[in-house]
N, CA and C atoms of all chains as a GROMACS GRO file, in nm:
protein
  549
    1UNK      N    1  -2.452   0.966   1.404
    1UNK     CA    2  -2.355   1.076   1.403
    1UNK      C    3  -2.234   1.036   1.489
    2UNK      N    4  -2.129   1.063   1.449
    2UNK     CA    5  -1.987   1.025   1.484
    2UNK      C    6  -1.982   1.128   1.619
    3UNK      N    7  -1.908   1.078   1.746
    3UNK     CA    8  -1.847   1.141   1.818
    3UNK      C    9  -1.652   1.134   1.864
    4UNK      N   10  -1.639   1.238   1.912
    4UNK     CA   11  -1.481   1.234   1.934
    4UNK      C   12  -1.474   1.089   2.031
    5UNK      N   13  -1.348   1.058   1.995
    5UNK     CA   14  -1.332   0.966   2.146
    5UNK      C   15  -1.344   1.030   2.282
    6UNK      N   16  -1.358   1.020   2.380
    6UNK     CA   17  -1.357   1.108   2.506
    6UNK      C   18  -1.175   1.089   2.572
    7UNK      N   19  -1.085   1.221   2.604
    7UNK     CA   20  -0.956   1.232   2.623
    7UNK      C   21  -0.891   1.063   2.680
    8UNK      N   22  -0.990   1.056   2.785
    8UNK     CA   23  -0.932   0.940   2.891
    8UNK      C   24  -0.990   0.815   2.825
    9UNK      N   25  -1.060   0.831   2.687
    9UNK     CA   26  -1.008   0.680   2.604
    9UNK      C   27  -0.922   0.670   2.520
   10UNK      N   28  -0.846   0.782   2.476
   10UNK     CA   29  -0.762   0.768   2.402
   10UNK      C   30  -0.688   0.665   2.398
   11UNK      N   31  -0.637   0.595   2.253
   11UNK     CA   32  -0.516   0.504   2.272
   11UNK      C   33  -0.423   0.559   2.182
   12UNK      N   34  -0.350   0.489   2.207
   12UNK     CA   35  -0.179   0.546   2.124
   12UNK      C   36  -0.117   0.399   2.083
   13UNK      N   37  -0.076   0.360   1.950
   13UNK     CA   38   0.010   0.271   1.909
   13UNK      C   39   0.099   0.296   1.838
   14UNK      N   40   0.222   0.274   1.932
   14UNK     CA   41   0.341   0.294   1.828
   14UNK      C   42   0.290   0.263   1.660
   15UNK      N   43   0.382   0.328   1.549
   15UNK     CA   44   0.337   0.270   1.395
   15UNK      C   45   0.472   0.313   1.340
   16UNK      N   46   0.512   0.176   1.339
   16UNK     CA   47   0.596   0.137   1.232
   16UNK      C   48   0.637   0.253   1.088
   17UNK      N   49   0.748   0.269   1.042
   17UNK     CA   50   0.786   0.392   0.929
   17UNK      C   51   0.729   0.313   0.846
   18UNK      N   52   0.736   0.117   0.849
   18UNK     CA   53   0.713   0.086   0.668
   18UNK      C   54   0.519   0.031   0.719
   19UNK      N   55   0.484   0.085   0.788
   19UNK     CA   56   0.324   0.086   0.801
   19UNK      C   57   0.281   0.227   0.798
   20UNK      N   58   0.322   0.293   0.755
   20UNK     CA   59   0.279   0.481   0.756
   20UNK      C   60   0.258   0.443   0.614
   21UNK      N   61   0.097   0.522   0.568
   21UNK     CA   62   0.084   0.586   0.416
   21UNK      C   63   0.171   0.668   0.359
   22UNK      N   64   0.165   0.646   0.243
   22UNK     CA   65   0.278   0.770   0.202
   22UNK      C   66   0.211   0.790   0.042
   23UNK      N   67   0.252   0.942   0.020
   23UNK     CA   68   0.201   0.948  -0.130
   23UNK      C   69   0.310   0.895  -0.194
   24UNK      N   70   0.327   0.935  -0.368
   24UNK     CA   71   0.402   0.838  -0.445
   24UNK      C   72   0.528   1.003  -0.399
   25UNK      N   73   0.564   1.027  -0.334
   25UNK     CA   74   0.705   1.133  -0.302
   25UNK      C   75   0.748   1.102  -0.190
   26UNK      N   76   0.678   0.967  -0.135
   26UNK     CA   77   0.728   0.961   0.017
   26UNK      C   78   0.686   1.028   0.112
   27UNK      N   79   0.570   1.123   0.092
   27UNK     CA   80   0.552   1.198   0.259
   27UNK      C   81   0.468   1.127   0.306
   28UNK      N   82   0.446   1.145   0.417
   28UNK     CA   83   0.382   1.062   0.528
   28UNK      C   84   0.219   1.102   0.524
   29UNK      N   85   0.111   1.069   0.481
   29UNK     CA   86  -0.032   1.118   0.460
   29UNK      C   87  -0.169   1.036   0.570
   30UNK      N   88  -0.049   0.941   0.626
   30UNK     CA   89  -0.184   0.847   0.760
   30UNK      C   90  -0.129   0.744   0.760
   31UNK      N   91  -0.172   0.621   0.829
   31UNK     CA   92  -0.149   0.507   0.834
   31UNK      C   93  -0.246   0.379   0.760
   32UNK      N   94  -0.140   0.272   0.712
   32UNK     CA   95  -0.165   0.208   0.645
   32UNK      C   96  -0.277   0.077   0.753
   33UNK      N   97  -0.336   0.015   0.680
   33UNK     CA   98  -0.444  -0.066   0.754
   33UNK      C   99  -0.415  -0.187   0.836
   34UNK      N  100  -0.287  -0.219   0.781
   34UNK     CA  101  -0.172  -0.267   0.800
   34UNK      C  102  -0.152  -0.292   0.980
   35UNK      N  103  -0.113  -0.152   1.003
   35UNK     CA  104  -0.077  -0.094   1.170
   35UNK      C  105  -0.159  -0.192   1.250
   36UNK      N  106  -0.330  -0.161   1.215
   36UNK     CA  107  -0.399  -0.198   1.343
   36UNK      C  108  -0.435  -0.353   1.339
   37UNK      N  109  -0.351  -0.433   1.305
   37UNK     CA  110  -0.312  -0.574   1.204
   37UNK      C  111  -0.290  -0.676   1.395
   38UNK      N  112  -0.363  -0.724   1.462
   38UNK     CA  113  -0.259  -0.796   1.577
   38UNK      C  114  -0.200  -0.909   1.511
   39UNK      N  115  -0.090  -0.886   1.601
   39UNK     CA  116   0.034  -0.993   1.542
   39UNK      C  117   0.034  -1.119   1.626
   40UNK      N  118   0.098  -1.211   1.563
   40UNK     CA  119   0.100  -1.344   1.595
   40UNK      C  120   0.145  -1.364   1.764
   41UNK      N  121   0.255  -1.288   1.784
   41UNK     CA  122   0.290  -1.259   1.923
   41UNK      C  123   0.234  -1.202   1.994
   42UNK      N  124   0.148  -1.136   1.970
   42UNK     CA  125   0.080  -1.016   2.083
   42UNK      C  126  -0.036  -1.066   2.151
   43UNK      N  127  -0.082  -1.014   2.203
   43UNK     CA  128  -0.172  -1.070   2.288
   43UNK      C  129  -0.296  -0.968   2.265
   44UNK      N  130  -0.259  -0.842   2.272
   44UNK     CA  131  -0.369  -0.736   2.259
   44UNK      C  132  -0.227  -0.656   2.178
   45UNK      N  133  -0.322  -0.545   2.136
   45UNK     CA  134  -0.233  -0.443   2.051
   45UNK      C  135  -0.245  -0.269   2.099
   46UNK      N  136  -0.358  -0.328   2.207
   46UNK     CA  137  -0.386  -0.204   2.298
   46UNK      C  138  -0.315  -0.154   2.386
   47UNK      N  139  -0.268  -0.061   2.419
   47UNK     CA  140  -0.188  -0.022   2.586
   47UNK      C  141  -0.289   0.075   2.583
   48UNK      N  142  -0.339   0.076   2.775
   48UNK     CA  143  -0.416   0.204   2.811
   48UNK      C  144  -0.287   0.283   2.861
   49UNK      N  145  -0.328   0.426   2.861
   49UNK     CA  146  -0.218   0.519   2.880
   49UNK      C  147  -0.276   0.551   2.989
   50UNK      N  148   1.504  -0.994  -1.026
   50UNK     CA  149   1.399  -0.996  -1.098
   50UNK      C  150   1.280  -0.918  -1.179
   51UNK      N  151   1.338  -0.799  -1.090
   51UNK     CA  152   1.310  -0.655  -1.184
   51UNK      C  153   1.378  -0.631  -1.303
   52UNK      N  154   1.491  -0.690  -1.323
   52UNK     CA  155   1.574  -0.644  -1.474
   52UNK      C  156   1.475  -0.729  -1.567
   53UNK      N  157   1.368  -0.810  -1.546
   53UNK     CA  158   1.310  -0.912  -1.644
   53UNK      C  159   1.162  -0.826  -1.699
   54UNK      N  160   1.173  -0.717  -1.607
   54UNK     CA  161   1.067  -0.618  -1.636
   54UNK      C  162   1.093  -0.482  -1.658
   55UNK      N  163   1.222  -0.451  -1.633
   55UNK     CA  164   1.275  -0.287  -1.628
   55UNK      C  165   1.204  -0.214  -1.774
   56UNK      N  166   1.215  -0.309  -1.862
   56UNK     CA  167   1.238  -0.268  -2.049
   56UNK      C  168   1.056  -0.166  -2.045
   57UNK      N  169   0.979  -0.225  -1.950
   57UNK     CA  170   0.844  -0.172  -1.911
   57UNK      C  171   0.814  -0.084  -1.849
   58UNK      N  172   0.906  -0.016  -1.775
   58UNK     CA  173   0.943   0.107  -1.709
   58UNK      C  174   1.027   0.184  -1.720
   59UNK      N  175   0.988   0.302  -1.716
   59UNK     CA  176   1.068   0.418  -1.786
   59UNK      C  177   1.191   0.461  -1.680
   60UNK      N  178   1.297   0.464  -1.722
   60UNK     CA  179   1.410   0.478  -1.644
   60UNK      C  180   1.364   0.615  -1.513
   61UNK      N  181   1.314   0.697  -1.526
   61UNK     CA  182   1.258   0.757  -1.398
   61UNK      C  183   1.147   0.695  -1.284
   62UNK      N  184   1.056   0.641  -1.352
   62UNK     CA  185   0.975   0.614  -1.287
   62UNK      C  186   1.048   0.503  -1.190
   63UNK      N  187   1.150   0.396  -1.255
   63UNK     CA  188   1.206   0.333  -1.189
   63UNK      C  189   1.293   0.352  -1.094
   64UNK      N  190   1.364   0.424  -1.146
   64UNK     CA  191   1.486   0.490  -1.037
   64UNK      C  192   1.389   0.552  -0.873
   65UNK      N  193   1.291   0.627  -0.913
   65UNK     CA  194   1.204   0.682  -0.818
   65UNK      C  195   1.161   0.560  -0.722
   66UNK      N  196   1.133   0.418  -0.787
   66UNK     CA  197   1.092   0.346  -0.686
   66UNK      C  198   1.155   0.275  -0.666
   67UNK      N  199   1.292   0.260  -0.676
   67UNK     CA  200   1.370   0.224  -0.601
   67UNK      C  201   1.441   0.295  -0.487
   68UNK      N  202   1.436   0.434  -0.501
   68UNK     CA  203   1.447   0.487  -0.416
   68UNK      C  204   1.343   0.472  -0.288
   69UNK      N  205   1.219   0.401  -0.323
   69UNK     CA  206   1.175   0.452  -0.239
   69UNK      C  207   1.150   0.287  -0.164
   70UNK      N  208   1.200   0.197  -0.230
   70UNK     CA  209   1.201   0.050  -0.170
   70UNK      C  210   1.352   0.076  -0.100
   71UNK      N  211   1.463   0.177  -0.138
   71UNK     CA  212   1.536   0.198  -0.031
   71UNK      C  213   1.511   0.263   0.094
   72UNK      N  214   1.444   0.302   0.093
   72UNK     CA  215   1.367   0.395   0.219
   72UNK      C  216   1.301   0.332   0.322
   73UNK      N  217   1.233   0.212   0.263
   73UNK     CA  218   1.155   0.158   0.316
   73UNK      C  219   1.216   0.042   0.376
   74UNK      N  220   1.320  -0.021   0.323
   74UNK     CA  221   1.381  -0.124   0.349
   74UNK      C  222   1.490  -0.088   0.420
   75UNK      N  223   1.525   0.035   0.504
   75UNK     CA  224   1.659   0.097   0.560
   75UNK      C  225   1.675   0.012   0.691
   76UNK      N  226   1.767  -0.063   0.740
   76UNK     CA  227   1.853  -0.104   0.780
   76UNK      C  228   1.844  -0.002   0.950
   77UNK      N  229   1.831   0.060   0.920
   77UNK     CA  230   1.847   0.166   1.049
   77UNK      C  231   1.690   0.175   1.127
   78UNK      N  232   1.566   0.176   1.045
   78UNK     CA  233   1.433   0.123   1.086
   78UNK      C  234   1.446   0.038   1.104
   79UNK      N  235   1.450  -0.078   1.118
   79UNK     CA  236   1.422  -0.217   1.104
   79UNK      C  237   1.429  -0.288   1.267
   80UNK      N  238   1.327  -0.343   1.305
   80UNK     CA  239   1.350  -0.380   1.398
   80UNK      C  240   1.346  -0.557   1.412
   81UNK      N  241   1.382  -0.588   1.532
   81UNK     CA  242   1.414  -0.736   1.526
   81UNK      C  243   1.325  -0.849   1.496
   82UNK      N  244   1.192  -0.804   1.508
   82UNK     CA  245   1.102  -0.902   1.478
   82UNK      C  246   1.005  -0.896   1.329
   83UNK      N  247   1.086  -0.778   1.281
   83UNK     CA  248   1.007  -0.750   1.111
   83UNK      C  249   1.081  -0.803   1.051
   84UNK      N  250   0.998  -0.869   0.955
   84UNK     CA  251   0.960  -0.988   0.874
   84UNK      C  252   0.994  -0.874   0.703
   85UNK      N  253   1.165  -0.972   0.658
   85UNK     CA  254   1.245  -0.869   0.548
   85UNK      C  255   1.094  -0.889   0.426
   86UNK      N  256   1.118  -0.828   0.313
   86UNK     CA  257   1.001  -0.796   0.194
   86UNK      C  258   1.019  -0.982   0.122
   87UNK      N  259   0.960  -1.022   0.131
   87UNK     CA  260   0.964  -1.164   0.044
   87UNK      C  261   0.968  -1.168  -0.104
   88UNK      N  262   1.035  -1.217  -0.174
   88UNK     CA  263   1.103  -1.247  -0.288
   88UNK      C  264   0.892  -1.269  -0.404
   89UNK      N  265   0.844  -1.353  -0.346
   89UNK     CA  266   0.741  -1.361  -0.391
   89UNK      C  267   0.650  -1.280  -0.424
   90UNK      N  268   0.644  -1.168  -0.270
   90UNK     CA  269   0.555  -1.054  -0.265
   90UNK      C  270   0.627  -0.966  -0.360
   91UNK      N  271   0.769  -0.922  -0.387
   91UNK     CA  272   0.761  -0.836  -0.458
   91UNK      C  273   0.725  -0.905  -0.633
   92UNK      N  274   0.762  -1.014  -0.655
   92UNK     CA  275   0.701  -1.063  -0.739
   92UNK      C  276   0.572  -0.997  -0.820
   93UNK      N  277   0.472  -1.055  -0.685
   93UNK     CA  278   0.338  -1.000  -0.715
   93UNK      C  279   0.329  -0.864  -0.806
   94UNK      N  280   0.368  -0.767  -0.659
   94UNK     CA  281   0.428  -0.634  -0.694
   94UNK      C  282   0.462  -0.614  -0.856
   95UNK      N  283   0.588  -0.705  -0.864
   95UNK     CA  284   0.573  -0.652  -1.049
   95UNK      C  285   0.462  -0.646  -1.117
   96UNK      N  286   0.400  -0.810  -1.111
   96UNK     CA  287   0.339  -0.808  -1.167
   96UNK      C  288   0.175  -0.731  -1.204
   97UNK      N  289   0.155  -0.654  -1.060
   97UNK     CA  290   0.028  -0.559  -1.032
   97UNK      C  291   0.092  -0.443  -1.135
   98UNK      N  292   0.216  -0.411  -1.114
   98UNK     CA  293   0.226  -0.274  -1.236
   98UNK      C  294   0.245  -0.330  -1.362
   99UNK      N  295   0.266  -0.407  -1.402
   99UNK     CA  296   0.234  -0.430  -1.518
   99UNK      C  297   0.151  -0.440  -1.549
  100UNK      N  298   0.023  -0.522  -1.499
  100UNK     CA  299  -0.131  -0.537  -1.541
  100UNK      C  300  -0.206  -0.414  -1.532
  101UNK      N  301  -0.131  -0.308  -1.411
  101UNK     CA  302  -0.220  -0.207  -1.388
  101UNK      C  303  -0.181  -0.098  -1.493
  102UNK      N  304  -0.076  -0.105  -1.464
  102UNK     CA  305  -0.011   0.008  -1.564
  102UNK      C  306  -0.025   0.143  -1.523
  103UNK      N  307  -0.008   0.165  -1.388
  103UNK     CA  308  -0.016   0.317  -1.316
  103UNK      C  309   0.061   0.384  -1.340
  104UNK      N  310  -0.021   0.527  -1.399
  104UNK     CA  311   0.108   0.632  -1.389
  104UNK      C  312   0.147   0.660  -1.290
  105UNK      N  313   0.046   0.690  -1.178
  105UNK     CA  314   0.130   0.762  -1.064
  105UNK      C  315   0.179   0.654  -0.980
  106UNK      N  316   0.299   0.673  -0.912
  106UNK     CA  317   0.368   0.582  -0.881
  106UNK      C  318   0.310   0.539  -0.700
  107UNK      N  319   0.320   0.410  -0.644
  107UNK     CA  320   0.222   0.412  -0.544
  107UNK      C  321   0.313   0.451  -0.422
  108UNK      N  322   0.239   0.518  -0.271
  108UNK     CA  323   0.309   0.478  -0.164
  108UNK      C  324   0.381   0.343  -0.112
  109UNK      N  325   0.448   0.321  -0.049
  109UNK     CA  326   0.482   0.214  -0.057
  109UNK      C  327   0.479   0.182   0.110
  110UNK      N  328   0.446   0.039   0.152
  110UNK     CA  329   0.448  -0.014   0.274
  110UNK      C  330   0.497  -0.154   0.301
  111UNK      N  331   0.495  -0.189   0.388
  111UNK     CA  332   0.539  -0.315   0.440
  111UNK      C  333   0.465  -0.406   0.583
  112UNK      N  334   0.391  -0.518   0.516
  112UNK     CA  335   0.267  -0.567   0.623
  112UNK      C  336   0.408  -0.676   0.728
  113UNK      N  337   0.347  -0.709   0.846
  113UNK     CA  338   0.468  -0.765   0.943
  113UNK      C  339   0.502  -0.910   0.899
  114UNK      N  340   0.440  -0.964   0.828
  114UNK     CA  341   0.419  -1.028   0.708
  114UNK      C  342   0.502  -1.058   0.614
  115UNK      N  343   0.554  -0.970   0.572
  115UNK     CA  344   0.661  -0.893   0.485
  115UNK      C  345   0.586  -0.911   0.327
  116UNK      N  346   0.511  -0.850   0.297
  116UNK     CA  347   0.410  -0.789   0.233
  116UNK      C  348   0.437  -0.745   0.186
  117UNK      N  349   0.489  -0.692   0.074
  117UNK     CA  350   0.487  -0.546  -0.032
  117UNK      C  351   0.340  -0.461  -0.022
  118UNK      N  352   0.296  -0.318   0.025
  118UNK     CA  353   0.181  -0.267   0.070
  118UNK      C  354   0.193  -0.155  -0.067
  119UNK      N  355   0.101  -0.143  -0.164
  119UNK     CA  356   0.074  -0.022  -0.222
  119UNK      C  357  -0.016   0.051  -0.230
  120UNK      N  358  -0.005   0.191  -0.182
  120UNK     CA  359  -0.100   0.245  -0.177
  120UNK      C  360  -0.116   0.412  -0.277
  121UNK      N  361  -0.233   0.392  -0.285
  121UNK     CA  362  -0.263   0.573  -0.334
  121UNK      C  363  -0.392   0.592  -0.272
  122UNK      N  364  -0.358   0.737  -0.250
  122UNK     CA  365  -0.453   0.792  -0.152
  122UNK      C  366  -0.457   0.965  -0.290
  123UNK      N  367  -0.618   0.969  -0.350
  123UNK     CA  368  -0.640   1.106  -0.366
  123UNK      C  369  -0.761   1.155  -0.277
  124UNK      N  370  -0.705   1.300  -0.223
  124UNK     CA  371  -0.815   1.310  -0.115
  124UNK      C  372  -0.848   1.238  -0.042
  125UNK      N  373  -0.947   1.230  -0.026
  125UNK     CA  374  -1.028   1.106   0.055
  125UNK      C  375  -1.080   0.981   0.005
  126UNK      N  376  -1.040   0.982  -0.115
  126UNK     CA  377  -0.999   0.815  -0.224
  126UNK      C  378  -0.855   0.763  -0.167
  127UNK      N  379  -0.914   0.628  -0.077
  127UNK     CA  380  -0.779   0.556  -0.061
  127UNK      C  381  -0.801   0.381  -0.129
  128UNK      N  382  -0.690   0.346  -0.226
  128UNK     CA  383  -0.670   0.225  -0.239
  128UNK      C  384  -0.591   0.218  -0.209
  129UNK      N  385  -0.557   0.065  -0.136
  129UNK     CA  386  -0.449  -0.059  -0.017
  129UNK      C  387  -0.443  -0.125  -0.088
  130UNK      N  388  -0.342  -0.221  -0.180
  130UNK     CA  389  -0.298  -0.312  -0.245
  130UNK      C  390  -0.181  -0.403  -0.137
  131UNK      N  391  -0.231  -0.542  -0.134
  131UNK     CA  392  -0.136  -0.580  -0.027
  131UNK      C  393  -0.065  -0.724  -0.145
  132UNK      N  394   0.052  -0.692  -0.193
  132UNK     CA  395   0.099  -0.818  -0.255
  132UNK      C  396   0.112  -0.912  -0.191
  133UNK      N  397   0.039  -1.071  -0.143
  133UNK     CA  398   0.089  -1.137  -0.098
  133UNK      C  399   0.172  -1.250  -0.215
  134UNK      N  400   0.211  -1.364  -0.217
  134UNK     CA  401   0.283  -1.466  -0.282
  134UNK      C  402   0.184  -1.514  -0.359
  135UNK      N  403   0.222  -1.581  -0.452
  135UNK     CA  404   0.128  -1.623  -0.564
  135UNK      C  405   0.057  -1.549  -0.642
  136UNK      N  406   0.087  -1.403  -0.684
  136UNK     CA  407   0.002  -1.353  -0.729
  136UNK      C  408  -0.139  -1.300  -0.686
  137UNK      N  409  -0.130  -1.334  -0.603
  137UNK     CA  410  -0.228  -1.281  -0.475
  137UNK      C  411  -0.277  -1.168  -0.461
  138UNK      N  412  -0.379  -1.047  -0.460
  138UNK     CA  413  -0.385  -0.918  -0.384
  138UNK      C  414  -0.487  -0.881  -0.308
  139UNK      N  415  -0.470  -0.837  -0.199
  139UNK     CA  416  -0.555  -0.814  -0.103
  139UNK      C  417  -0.641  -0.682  -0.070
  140UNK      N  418  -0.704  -0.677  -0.166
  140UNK     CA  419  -0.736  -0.523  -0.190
  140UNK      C  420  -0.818  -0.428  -0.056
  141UNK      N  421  -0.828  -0.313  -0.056
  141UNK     CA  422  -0.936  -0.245  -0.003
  141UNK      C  423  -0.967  -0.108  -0.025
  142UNK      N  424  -1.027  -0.057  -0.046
  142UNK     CA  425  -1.056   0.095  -0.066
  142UNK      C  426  -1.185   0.151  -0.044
  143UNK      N  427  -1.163   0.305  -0.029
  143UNK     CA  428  -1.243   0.374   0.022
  143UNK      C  429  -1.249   0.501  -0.065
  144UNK      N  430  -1.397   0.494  -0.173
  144UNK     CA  431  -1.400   0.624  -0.268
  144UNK      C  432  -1.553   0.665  -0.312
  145UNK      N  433  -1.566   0.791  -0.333
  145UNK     CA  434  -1.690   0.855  -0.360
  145UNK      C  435  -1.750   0.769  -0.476
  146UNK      N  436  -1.874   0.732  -0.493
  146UNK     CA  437  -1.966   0.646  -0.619
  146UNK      C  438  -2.096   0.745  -0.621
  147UNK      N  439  -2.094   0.830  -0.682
  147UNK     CA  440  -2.232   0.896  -0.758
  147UNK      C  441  -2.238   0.965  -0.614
  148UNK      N  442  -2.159   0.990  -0.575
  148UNK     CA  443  -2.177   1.112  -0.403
  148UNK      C  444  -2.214   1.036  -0.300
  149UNK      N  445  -2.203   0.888  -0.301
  149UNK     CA  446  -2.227   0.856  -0.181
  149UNK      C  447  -2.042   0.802  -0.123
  150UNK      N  448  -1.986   0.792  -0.036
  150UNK     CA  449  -1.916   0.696   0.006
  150UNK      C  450  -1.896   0.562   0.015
  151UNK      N  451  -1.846   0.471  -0.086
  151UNK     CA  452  -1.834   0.344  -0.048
  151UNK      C  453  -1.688   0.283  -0.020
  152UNK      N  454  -1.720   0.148   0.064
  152UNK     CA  455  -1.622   0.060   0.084
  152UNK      C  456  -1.558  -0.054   0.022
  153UNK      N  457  -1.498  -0.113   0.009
  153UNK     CA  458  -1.517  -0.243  -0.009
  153UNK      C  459  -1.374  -0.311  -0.042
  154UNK      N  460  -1.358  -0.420   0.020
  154UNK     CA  461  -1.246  -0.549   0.017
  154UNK      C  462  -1.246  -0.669  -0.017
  155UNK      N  463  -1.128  -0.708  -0.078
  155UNK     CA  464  -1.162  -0.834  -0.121
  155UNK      C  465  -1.035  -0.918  -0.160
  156UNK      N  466  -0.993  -0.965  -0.196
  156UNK     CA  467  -0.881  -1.085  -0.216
  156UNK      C  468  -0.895  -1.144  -0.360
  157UNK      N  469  -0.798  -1.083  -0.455
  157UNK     CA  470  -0.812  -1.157  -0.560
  157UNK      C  471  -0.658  -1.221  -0.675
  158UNK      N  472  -0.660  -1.286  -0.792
  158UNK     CA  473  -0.563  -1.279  -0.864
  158UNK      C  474  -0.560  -1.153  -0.934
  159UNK      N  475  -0.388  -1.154  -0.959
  159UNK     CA  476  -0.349  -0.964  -0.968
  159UNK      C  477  -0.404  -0.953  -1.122
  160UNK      N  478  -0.397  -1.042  -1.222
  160UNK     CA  479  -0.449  -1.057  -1.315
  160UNK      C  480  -0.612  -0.991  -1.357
  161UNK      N  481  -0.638  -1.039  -1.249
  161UNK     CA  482  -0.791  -0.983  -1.254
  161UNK      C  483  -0.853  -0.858  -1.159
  162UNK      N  484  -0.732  -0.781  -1.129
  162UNK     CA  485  -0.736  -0.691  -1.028
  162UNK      C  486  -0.804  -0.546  -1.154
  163UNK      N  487  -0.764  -0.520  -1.223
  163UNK     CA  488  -0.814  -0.412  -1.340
  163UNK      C  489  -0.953  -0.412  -1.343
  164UNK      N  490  -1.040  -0.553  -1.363
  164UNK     CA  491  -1.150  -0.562  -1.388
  164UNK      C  492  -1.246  -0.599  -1.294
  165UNK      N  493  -1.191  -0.591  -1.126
  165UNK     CA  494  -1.232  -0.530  -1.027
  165UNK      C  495  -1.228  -0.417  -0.993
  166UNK      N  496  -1.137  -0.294  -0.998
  166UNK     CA  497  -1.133  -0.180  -0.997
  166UNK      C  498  -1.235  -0.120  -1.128
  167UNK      N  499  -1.266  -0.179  -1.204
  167UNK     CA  500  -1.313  -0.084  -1.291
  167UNK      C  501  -1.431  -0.038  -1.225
  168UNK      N  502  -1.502  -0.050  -1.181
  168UNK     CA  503  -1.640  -0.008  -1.131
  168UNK      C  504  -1.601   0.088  -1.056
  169UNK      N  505  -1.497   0.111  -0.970
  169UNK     CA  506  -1.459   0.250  -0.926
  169UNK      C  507  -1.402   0.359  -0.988
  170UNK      N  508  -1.350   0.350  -1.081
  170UNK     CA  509  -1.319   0.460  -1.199
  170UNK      C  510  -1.148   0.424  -1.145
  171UNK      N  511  -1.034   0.342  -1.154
  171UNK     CA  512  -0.965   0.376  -1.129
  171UNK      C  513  -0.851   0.473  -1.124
  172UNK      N  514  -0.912   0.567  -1.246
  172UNK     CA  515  -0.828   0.644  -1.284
  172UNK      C  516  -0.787   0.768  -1.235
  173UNK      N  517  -0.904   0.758  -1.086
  173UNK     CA  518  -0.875   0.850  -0.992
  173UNK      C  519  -0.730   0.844  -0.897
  174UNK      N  520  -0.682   0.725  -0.868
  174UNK     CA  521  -0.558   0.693  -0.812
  174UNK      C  522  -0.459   0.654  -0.916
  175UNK      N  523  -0.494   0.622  -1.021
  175UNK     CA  524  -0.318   0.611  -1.134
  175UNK      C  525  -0.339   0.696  -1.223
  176UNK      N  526  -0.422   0.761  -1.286
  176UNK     CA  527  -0.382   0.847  -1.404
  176UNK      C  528  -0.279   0.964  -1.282
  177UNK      N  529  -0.179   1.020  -1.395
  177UNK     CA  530  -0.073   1.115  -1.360
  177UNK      C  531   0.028   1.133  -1.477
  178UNK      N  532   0.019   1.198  -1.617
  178UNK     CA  533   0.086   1.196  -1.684
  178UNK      C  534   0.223   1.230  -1.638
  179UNK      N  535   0.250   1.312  -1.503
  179UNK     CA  536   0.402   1.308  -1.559
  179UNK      C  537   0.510   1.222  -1.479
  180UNK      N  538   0.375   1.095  -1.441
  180UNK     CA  539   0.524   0.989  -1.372
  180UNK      C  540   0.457   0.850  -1.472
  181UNK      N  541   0.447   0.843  -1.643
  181UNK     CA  542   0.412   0.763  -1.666
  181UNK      C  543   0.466   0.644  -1.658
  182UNK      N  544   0.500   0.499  -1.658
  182UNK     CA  545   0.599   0.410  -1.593
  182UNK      C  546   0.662   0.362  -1.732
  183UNK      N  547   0.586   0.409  -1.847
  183UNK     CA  548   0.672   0.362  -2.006
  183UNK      C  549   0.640   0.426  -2.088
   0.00000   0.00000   0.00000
C-alpha cells in the first residue's frame, strides 16, 4: 500500500513548459517522463528544500 | 519537410499542430542550454503519424535532447512517444488490460510501432473523429 511522502521529504523540480504533458488543445495535464530525465551536466537533479 | 507530407493531413488538423510546435518552440521559453527540436526527430515525428494515423492529435513535448515528445493521455491511459533520429521510438505507457493496470517500454522502428500497440487497444488514445488528420 502506497503512502504520502512525509512534508519534510518533499522535493520540488523546476519543469520545463516543453516537458509538461499536454492534451491535444495544449492544456497542461502532468509531466512528461522526460522531466525526471538527469542531464549530462548535472550532477543530481535533486535540491532538498 | 512537412510540405512532402501535408497532402496526408487535413488542412485543420495541420494548422492545429503547428500551432502547437509554435508554442512549444517559443523563443521566449527557451533557455540557454535546451537543445533546438532536431531536423531528424521531427522526421521521425512525420513519419509516426503517418504509420499511426491518429485522429486525435498528440500533446506535444520536447526531451533536453531535442526530441520531438508525443503524448496522449485518456484518463489514466498514458502513451509517451519519444521521436528520436532514424526512425527510432521510444515508447512507454501506462493502461488498464482486462482491469488490471499495466506497464510497459520499449524502443522500437516507427514502422513497427502499430503492431506493438496493438495488444493495448490503441484506439483508446487516437480514435477522435472530429480531429481526423485526412
Amino acid at each position: 500500500m502506497s503512502t504520502k511522502l512525509p512534508v519534510e521529504d518533499n522535493v520540488v523540480r523546476y519543469v520545463r513548459k516543453r516537458q509538461l504533458r499536454r492534451d491535444s488543445d495544449g492544456n497542461v495535464i502532468g509531466v512528461l517522463p522526460d522531466a525526471f530525465n538527469r542531464r549530462e551536466r548535472e550532477e543530481s537533479f535533486l535540491k532538498l528544500a | 519537410m512537412t510540405s512532402n507530407v501535408a497532402m496526408y493531413l487535413n488542412r485543420g488538423w495541420r494548422d492545429r499542430l503547428f500551432a502547437q510546435l509554435d508554442d512549444l518552440l517559443n523563443v521566449e521559453d527557451w533557455h540557454e542550454d535546451d537543445e533546438p527540436l532536431l531536423d531528424r526527430s521531427f522526421c521521425t515525428f512525420l513519419r509516426l503519424i503517418l504509420y499511426q494515423k491518429p485522429e486525435r492529435r498528440p500533446g506535444l513535448g520536447l526531451s533536453h535532447r531535442g526530441h520531438l515528445i508525443a503524448a496522449w493521455t485518456t484518463g489514466a491511459d498514458r502513451l509517451t512517444l519519444e521521436c528520436a533520429p532514424d526512425d527510432t521510438i521510444r515508447w512507454v505507457l501506462s493502461c488498464e488490460v482486462n482491469g488490471e493496470r499495466e506497464r510497459a517500454a520499449g524502443e522500437t522502428h516507427v514502422a513497427r510501432l502499430p503492431e506493438i500497440l496493438r495488444p493495448y487497444g490503441p484506439d483508446r488514445w487516437f480514435a477522435d473523429v472530429d480531429q481526423a488528420p485526412g
